[in-house]
C-alpha positions in Angstrom: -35.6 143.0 113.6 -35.4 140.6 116.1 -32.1 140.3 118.2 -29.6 143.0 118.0 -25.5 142.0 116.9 -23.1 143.7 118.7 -19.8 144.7 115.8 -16.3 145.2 117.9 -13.9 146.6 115.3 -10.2 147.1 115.9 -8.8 149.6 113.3 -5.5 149.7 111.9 -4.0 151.8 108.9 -4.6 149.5 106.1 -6.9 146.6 107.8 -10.0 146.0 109.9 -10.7 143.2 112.4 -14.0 142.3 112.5 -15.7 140.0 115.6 -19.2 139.6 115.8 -21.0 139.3 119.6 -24.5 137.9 119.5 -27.3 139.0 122.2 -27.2 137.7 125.4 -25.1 136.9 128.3 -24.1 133.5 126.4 -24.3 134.7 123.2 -21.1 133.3 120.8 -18.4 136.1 119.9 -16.6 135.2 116.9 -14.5 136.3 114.4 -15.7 137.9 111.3 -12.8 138.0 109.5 -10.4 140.9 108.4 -11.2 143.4 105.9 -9.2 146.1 103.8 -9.8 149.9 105.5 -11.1 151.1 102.3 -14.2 153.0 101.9 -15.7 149.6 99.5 -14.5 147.4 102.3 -16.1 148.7 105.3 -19.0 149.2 103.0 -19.1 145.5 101.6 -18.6 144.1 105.3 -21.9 146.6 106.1 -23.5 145.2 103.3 -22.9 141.4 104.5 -23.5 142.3 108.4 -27.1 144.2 107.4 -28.1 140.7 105.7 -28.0 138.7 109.1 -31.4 141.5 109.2 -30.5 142.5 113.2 -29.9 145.5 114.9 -26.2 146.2 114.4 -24.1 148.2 116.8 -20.6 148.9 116.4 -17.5 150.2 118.4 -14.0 150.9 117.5 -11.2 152.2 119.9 -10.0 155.8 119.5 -6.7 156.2 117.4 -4.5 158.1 114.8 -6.4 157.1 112.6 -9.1 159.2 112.6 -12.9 159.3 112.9 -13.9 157.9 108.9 -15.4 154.9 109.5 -17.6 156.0 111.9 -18.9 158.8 109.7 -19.5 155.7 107.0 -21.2 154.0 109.7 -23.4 156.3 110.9 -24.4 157.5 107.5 -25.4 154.0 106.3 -27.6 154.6 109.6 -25.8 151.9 112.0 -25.0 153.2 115.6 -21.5 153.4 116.2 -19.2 154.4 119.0 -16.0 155.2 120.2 -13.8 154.1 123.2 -11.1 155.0 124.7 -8.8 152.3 125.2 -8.0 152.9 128.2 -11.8 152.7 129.8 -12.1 149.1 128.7 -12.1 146.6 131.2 -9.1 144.1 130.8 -7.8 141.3 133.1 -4.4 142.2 134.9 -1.9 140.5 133.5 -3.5 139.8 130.1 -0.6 140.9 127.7 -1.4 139.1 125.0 -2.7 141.4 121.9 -3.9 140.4 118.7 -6.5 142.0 116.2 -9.0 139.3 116.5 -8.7 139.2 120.2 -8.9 143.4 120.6 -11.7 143.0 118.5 -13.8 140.5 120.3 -13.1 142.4 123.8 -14.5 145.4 121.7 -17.5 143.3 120.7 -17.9 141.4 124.5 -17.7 145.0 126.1 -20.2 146.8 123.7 -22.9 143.9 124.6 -22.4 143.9 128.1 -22.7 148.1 128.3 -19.4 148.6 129.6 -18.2 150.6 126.3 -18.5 154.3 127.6 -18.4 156.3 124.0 -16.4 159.2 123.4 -17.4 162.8 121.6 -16.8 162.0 117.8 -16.0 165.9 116.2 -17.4 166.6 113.2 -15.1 166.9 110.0 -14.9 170.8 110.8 -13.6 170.4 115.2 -11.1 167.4 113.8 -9.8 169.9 110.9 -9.0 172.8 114.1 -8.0 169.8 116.4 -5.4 169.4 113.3 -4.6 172.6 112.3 -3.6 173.3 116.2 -1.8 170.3 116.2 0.3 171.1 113.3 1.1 174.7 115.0 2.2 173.3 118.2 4.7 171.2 116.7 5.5 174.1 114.3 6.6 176.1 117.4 8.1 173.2 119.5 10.3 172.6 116.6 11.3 176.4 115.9 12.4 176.6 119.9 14.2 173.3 119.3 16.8 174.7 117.0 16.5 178.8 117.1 18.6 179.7 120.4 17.3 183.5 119.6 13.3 182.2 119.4 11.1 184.8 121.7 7.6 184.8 122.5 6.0 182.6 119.2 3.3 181.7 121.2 
């Protein structure tokens, strides 16, 4: 493998954006399209980036939608990381958001190493994270409307 391609993806419930960054300082970012957040779409747009035969690395921004395509990626053995949104370096006053453009910042930022990944739980720590999720809202809820509510907690 020759030069490595650098995968910026920005995930929403039912669709990907996909914007390919080529090595080097000057390399072209464009778009790769949008596919369907399936399981056999991320898989077929794996399928069609592994033919360009380069190192791939993708990154994805943190959200609600959970930590799945990651786990496809890495399985597939591709590297893949996770940002936090709010680490990523943006001009001020650049209010103009679109899922290709997201996706190509994604893309521009993993190349140039200014990506910082985040800790992706395994399917066991995201099940707790949920579980206690669920209970806090549980008992926020239950103060909410019984006046007589003690010590739940």
């Amino acid at each position: 493998m020759s030069k490595a391609v650098y995968v910026g993806l920005d995930i929403h419930k039912k669709t990907i954006a996909v914007a390919v960054a080529d090595e080097g300082q000057r390399g072209e970012i464009r778009s790769h399209g949008i596919v369907p957040n399936t399981p056999e779409g991320v898989g077929k747009m794996l399928a069609r980036l592994a033919s360009l035969g380069r190192k791939i690395e993708f990154c994805y921004e943190a959200g609600c939608c959970g930590y799945g395509v990651h786990r496809q990626i890495v399985e597939l053995g591709h590297t893949c990381s996770v940002v936090a949104p709010s680490k990523l370096p943006r001009k001020h006053g650049d209010r103009i958001k679109t899922d290709r453009r997201d996706a190509a910042l994604l893309a521009k930022a993993l190349r140039a190493g200014e990506a910082e990944p985040l800790w992706v739980p395994d399917p066991a720590h995201e099940a707790i994270r949920d579980l206690v999720g669920c209970r806090i809202a549980a008992a926020v809820r239950l103060r909410r409307h019984d006046s007589n509510f003690r010590d739940f907690c």
